[in-house]
C-alpha positions in Angstrom: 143.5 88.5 146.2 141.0 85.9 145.6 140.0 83.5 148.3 139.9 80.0 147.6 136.8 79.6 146.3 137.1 82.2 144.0 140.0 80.2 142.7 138.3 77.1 142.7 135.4 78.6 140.4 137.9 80.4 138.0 139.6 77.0 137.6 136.5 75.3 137.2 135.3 77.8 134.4 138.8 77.6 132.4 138.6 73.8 132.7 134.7 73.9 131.2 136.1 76.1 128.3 138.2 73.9 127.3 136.1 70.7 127.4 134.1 70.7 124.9 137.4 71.0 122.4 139.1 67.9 124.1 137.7 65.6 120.9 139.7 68.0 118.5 142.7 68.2 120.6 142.1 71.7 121.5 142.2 73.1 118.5 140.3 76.3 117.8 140.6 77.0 121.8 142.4 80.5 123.0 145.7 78.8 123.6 146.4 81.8 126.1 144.6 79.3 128.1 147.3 77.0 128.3 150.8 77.3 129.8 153.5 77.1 127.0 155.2 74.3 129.0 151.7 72.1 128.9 152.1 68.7 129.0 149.3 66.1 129.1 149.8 62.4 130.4 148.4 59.9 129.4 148.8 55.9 130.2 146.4 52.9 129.2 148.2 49.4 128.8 145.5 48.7 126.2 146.6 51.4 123.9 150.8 51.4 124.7 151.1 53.2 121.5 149.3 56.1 122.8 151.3 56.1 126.4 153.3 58.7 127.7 153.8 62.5 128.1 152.7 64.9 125.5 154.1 68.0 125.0 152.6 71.7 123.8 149.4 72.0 122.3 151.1 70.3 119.2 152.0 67.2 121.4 148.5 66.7 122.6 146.5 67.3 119.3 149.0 65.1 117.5 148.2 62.8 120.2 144.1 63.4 119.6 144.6 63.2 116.2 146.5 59.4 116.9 143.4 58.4 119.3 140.6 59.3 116.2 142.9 57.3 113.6 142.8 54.4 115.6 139.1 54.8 116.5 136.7 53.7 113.2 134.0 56.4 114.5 136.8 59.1 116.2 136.7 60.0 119.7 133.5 61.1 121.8 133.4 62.8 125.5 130.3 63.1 127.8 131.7 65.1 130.3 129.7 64.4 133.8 131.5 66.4 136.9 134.1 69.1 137.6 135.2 69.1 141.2 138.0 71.2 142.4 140.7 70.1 145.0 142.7 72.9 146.4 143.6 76.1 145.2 145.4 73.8 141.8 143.4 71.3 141.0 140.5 69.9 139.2 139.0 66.8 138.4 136.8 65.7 135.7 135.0 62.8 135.5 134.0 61.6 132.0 132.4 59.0 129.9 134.4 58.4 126.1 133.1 56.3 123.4 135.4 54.9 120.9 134.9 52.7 118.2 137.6 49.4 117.4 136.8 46.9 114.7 133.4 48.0 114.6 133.0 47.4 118.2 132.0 50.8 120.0 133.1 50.9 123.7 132.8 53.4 126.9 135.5 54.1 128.8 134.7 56.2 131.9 137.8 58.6 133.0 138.6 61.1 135.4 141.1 64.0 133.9 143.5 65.5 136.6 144.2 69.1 135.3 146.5 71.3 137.4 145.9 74.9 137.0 147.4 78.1 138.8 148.0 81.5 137.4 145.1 81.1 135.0 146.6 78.4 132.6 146.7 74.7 132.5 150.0 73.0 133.1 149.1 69.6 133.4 146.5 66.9 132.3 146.7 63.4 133.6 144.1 61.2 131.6 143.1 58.1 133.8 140.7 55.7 132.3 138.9 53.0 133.6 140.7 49.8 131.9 138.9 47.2 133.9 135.7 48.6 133.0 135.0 48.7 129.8 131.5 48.2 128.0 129.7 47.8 125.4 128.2 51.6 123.9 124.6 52.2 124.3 
């Protein structure tokens, strides 16, 4: 039996796997990594059309694929920090750059992803509304 941080890092290292395929909605990642059941949420009063839970792998690209349409230059992630809480949990703090009406923004996040039996179950996206600035 692992202790807990053994756990911690395993979570860690699945989470960091699947980063760097957030901007594509995960495709092309081993979906073994994620529980069939998945379901990412996501709310952000400046994009209502976007809010709510999104289920499967299907739900979430479909929603990743809404978030690049909307966006004139897609959807970027610079991924700063993975810290885990528990035995279930780990948080990623992020910065994404979008693009609207020729306007490129950054939006910094943290990503709540809730992970036992080594899949995902849950993603809760959490921007920074208030925040928002100017890219570069």
């Amino acid at each position: 039996m692992n202790d807990a941080r053994e756990t911690q890092q395993e979570n860690m290292d699945l989470v960091a796997r699947v980063g760097p395929h957030i901007t594509t909605g995960f495709s092309g990642v081993d979906r073994d990594l994620f529980a069939a059941d998945i379901v990412f949420h996501f709310y952000n009063p400046r994009l209502p059309e976007l809010a709510g839970d999104h289920h499967g792998l299907e739900g979430i690209s479909a929603f990743f694929d809404r978030l690049r349409e909307q966006s004139d230059t897609g959807f970027h992630n610079d991924p700063h920090s993975l810290t885990p809480f528990g035995d279930e949990l780990v948080v990623a703090y992020a910065t994404n750059t979008l693009s609207f009406d020729g306007a490129a923004i950054d939006v910094d996040a943290v990503v709540v992803w809730r992970v036992f039996d080594g899949r995902i179950h849950e993603i809760w996206d959490i921007p920074a509304i208030n925040t928002v600035r100017p890219h570069g």
